[in-house]
Backbone as JSON, one array per atom type, in Angstrom:
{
  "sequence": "XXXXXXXXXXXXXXXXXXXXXXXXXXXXXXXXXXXXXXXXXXXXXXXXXXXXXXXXXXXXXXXXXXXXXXXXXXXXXXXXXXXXXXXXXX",
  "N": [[-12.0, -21.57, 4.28], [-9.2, -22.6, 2.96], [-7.99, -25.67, 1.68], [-4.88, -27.91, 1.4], [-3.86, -30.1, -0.7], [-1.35, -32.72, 0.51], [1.64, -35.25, 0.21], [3.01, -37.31, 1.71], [5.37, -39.85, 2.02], [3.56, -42.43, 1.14], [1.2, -41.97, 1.75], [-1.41, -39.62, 2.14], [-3.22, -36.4, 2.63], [-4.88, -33.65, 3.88], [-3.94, -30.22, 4.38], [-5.76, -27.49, 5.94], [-5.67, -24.72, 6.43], [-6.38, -21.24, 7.7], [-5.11, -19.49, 6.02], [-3.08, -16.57, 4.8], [-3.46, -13.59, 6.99], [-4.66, -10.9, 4.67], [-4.3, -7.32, 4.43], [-7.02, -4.79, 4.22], [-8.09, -2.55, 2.04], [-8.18, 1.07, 3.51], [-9.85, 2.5, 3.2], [-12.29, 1.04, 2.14], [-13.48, -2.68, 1.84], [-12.01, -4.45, 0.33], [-9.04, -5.86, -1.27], [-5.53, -4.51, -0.33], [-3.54, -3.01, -2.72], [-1.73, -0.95, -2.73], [0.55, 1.51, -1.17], [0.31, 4.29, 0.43], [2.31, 6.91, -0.29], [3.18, 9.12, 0.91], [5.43, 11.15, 2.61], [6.06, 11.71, 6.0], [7.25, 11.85, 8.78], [10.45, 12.33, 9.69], [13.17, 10.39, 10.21], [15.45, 9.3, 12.1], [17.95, 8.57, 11.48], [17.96, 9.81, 8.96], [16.35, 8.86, 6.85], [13.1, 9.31, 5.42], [10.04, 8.53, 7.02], [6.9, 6.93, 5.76], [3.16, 7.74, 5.06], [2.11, 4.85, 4.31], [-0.43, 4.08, 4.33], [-2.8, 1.11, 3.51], [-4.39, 0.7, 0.68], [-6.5, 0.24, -2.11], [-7.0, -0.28, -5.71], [-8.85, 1.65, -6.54], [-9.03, 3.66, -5.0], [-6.47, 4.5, -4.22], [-4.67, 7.34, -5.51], [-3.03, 8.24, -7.58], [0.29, 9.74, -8.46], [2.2, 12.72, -9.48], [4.3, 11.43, -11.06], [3.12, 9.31, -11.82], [4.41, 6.81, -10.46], [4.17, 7.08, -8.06], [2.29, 6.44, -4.77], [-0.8, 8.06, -3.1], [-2.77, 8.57, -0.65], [-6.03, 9.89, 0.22], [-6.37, 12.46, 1.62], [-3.57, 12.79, 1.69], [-3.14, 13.55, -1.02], [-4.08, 16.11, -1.99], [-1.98, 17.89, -0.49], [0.04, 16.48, -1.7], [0.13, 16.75, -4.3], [-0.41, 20.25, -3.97], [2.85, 20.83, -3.01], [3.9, 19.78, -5.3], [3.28, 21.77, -7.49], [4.42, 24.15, -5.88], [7.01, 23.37, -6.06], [7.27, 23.31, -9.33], [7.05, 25.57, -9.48], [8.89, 27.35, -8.77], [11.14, 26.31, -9.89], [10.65, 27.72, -12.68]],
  "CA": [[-10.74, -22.08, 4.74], [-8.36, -23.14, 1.94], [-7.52, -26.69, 2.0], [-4.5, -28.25, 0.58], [-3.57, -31.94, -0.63], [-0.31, -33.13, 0.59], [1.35, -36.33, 0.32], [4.11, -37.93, 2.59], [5.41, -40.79, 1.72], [2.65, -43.52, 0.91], [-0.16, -41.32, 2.33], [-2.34, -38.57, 1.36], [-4.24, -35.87, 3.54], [-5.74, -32.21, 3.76], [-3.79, -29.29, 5.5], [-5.98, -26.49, 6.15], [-5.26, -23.51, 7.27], [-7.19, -19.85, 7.28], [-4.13, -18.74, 5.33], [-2.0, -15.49, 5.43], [-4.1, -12.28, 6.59], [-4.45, -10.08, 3.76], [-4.66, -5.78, 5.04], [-7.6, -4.59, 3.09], [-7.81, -1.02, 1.84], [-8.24, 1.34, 4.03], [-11.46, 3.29, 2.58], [-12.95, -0.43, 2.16], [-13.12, -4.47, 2.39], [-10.97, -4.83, -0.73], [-7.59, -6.14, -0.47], [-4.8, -3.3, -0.59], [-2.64, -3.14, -3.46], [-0.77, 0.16, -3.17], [0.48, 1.93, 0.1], [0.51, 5.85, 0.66], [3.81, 7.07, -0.25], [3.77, 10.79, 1.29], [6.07, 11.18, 3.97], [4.93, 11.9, 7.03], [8.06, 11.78, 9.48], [11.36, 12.02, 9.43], [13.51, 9.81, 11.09], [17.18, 9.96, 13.25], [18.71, 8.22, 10.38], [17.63, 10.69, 7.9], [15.47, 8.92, 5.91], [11.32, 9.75, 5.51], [9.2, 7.5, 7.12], [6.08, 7.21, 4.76], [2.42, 7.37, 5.5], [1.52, 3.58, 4.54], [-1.95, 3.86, 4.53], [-3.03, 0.5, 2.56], [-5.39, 1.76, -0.88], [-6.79, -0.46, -3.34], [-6.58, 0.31, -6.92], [-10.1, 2.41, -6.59], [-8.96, 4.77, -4.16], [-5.25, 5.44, -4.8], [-4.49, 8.34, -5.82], [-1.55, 8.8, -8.35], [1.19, 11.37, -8.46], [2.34, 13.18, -11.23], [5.36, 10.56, -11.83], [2.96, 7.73, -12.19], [5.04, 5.69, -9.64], [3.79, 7.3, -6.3], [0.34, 6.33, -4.57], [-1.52, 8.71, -1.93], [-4.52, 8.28, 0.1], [-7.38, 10.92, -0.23], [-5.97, 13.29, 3.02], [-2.19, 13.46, 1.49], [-3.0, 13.73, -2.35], [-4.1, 17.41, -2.16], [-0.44, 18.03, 0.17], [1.35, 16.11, -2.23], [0.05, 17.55, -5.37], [0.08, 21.56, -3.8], [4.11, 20.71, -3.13], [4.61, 19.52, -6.49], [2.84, 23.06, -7.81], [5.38, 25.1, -5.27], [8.46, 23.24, -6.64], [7.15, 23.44, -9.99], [6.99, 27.49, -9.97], [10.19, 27.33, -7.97], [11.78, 25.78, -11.19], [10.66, 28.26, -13.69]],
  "C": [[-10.1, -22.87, 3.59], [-7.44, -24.35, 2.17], [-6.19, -27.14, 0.58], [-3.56, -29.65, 0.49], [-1.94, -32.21, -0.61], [0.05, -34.34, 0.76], [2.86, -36.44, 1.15], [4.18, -39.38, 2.92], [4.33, -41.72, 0.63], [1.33, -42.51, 1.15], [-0.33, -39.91, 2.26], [-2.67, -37.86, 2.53], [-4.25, -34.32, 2.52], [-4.71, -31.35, 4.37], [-4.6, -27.91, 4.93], [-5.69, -25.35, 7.02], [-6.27, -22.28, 6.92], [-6.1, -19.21, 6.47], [-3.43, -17.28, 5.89], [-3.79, -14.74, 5.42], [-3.94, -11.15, 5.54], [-5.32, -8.54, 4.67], [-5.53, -5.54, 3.77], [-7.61, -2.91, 3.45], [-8.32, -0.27, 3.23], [-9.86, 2.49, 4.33], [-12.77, 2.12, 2.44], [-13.01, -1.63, 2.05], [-12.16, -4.62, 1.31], [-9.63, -4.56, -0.5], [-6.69, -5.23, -1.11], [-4.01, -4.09, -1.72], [-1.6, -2.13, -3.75], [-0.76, 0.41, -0.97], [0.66, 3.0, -0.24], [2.2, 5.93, 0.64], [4.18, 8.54, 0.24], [4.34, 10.1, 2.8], [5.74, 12.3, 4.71], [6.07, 12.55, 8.42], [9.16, 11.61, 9.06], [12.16, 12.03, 10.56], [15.13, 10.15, 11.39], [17.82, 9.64, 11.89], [18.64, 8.65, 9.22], [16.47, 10.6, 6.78], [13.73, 9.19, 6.47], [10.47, 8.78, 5.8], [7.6, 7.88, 6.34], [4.78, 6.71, 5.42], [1.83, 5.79, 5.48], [0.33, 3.03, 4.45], [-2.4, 2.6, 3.36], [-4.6, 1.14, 1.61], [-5.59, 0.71, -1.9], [-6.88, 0.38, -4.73], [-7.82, 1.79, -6.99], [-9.84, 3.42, -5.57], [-7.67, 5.26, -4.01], [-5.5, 6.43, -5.6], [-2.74, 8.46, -6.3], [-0.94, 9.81, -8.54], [1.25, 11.55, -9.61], [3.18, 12.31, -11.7], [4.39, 9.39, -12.59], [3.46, 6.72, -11.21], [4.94, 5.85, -8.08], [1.97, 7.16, -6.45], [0.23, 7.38, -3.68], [-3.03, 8.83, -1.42], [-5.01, 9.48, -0.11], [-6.67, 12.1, 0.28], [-4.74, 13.34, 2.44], [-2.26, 13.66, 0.31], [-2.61, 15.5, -2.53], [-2.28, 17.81, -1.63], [0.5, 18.08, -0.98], [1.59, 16.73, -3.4], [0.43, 19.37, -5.18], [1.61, 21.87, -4.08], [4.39, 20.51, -4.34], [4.59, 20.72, -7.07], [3.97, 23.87, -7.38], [6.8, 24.7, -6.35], [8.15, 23.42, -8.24], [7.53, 24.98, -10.53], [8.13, 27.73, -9.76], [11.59, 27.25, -9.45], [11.9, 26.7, -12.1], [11.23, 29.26, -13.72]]
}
């Protein structure tokens, strides 16, 4: 429990608190630092709601940009699609 020293006025104390909950990855106890970026749904308002899945650095899975994450279960997806539009291109 993370205590911390505050003063008011003339006088001193402690406030502890259990602090914020941190979401830990989703593969294991370590605290997320990326979320799943494949989309999953798409919504009335047009845009792509995105899977979310929290992923610590050890189990993200990077796209080809570099700037997208994906959990284990949408990498293959996301990577195949990139392949299609890739050939699509040439």
């Amino acid at each position: 429990m993370p205590c911390t020293p505050i003063k008011i006025g003339n006088s001193t104390g402690l406030l502890c608190s259990r602090g914020q909950k941190r979401k830990v990855c989703y593969y294991c106890s370590r605290i997320h630092e990326f979320l799943c970026d494949f989309p999953v749904k798409k919504q009335k308002n047009g845009k792509w709601k995105t899977c979310d899945k929290p992923l610590c650095e050890i189990h993200t899975k990077k796209g080809t940009s570099g700037e997208t994450d994906f959990c284990r279960e949408h990498y293959g997806k996301a990577l195949a699609a990139y392949n299609r539009r890739a050939l699509l291109q040439t």
